[in-house]
C-alpha positions as CSV (number, residue, x, y, z in Angstrom):
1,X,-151.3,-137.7,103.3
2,X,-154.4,-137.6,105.4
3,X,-156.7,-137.5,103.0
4,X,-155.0,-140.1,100.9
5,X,-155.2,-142.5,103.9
6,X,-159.0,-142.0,104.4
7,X,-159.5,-142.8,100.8
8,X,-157.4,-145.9,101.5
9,X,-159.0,-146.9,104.6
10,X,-162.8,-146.6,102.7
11,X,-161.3,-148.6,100.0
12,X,-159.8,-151.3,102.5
13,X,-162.6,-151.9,104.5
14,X,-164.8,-152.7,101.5
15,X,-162.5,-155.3,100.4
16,X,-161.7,-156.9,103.8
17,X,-157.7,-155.5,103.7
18,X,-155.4,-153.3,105.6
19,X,-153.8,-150.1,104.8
20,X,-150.1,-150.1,104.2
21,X,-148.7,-146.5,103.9
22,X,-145.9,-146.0,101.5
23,X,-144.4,-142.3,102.3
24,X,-142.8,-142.4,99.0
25,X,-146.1,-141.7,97.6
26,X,-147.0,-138.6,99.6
27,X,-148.2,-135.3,98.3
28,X,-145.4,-133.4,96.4
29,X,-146.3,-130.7,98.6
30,X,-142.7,-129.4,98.5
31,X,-142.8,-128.9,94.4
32,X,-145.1,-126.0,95.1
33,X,-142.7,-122.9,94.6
34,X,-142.5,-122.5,90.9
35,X,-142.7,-118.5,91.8
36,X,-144.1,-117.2,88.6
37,X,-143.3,-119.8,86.3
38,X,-146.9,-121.6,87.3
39,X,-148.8,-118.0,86.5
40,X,-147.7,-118.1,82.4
41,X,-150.2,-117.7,79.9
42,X,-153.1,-118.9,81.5
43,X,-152.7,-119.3,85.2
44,X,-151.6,-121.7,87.8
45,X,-151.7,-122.4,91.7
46,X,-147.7,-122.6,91.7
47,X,-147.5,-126.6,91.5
48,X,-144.8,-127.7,88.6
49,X,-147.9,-129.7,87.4
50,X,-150.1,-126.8,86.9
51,X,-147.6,-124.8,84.8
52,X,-149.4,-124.0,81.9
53,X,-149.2,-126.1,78.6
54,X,-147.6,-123.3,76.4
55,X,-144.9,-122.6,77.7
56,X,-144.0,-126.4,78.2
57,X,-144.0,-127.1,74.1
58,X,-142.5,-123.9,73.7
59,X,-139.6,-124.8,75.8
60,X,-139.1,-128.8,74.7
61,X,-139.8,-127.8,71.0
62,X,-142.9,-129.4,70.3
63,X,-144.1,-128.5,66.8
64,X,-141.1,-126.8,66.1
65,X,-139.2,-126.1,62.5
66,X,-138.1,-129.3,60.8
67,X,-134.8,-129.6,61.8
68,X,-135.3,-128.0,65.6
69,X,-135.4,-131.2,67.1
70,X,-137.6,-132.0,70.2
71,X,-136.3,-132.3,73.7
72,X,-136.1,-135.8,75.3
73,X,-137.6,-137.4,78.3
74,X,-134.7,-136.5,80.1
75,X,-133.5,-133.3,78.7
76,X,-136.8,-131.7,79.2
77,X,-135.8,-131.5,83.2
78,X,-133.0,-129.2,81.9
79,X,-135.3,-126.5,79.4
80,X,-138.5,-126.2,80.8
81,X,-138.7,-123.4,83.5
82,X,-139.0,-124.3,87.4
83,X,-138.3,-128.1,86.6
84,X,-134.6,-128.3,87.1
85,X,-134.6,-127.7,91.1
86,X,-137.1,-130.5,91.5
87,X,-134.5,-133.5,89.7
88,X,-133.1,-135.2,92.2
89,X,-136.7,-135.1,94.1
90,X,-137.9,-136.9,90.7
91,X,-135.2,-139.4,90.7
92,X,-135.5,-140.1,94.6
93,X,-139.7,-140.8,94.0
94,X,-138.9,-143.0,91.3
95,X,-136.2,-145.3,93.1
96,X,-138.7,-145.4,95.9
97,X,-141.3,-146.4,93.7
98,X,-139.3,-149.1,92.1
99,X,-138.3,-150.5,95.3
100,X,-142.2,-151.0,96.1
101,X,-142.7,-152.4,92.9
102,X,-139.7,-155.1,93.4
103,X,-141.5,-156.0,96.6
104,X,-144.7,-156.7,94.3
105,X,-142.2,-159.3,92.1
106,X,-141.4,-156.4,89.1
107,X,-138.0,-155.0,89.0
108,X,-136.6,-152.3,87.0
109,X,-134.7,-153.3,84.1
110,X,-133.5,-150.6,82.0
111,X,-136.5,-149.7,80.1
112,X,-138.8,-152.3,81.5
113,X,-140.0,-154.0,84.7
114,X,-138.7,-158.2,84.5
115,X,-140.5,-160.8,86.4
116,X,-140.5,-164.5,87.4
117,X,-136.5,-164.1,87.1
118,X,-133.4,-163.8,90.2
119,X,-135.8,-165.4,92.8
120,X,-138.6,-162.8,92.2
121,X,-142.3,-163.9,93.3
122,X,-143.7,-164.0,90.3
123,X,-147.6,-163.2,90.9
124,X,-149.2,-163.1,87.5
125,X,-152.4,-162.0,86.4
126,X,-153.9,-162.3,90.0
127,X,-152.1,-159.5,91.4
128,X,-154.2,-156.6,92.1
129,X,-153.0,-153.6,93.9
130,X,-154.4,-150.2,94.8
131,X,-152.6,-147.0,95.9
132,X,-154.5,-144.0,96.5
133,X,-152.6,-140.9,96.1
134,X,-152.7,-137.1,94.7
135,X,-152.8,-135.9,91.3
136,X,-149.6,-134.5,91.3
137,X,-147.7,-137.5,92.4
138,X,-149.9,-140.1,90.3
139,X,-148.8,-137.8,87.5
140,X,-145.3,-137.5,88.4
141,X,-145.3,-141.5,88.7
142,X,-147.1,-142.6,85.3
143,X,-144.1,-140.2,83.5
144,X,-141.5,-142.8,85.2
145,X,-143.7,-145.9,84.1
146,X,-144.6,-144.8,81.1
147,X,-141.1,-143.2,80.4
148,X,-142.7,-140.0,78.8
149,X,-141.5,-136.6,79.9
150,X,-142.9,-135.2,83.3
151,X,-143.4,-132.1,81.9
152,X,-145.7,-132.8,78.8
153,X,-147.6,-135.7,81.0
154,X,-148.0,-133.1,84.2
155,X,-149.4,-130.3,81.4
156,X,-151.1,-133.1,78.9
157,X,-153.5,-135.8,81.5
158,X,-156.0,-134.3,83.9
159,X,-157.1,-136.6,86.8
160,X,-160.3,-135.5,88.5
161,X,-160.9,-136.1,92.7
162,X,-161.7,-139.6,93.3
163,X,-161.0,-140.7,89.9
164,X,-159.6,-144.4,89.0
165,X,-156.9,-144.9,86.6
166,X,-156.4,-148.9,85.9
167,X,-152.3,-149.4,84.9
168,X,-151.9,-152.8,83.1
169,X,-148.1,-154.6,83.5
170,X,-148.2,-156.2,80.2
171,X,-146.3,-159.3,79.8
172,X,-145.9,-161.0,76.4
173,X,-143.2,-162.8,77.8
174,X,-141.9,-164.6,81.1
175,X,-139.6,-162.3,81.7
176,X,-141.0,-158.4,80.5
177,X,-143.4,-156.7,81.8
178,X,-144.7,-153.1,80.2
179,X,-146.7,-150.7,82.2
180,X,-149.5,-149.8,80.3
181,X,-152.8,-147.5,81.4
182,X,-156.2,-148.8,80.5
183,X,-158.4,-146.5,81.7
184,X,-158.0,-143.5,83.0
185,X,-159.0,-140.5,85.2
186,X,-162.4,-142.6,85.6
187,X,-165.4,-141.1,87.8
188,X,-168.3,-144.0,86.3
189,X,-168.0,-145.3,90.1
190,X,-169.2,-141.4,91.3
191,X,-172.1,-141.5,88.8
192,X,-172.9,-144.3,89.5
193,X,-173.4,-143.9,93.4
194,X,-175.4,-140.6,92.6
195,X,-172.6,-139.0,92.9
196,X,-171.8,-135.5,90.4
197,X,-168.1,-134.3,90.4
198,X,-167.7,-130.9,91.2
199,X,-168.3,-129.2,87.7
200,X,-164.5,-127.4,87.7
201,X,-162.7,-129.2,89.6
202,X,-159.2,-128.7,91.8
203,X,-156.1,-128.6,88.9
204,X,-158.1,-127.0,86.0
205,X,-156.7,-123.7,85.9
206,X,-158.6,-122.0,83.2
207,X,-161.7,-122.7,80.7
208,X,-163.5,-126.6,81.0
209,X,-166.5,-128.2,79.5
């Protein structure tokens, strides 16, 4: 989390704020033992998020004959390879995280965050908040919010070093909110200090542009 924190601090200082640290949102350096399983058609460092695309479909069906249906956002924990171990490690990030999002006024409501109901604060559009992680738990994390399977997310979104990715919490009502992403993996800022991101960067495991 070192790293993370440094990142944090550089952000903080610019903006006149303090770092809170949030272990919850640590490196998932313990989902690093896939043995194998992160090696299939096409390499992989180990990490359940750098098991190779493939084998993911392959296992949850994508694509597949007519009536050989898909696997679900749940059921895909079950069928792919090297994800059933890390479950309970899943479900424990994403209480943790909707404990720290309760404490921002958004609580988890079956398939949706409410607000500005039950004596939540209810901050509106003027709530800004910044968490620096790694890619493998900001990964893990927008499959929760977005409520699309970890696997296909961890094998389908790349997120570059340093990169920004801007979630929305959309609320068309007083009560719902909706967490949607608006940008994503975004290095303009680098570019833009004169900065050039490494030209293959850490998580790409074979060819890139």
């Amino acid at each position: 989390m070192g790293r993370a924190v440094q990142t944090a601090k550089t952000i903080a200082d610019a903006i006149d704020r303090n770092v809170l640290v949030e272990p919850w949102a640590k490196e998932l350096s313990e989902w690093r033992s896939l043995g194998g399983t992160g090696d299939a058609g096409g390499g992989g460092s180990g990490a359940v998020w750098d098991v190779d695309g493939e084998s993911v479909r392959r296992a949850m069906r994508i694509g597949g004959a007519e009536n050989d249906r898909e696997c679900g956002t749940q059921e895909a924990w079950d069928v792919v390879p090297g994800y059933a171990k890390y479950k309970d490690r899943y479900r424990a990030l994403c209480e943790d995280g909707d404990e720290f999002l309760e404490r921002l006024g958004f609580k988890r409501d079956g398939p949706i965050y409410r607000t500005g109901t039950d004596g939540l604060q209810h901050h509106g559009k003027g709530l800004e908040v910044v968490l620096v992680c790694h890619m493998g738990m900001a990964l893990t994390w927008l499959s929760h919010l977005l409520a699309l399977p970890t696997p296909l997310c961890h094998t389908g979104f790349f997120l570059p070093p340093s990169s920004v990715t801007t979630i929305l919490f959309e609320q068309r009502n007083a009560y719902a909110a909706v967490p949607r992403i608006i940008r994503m993996g975004c290095t303009a800022h680098l570019y833009k200090a004169g900065i050039k991101p490494h030209p293959k960067p850490a998580g790409i495991q074979a060819n890139y542009y």
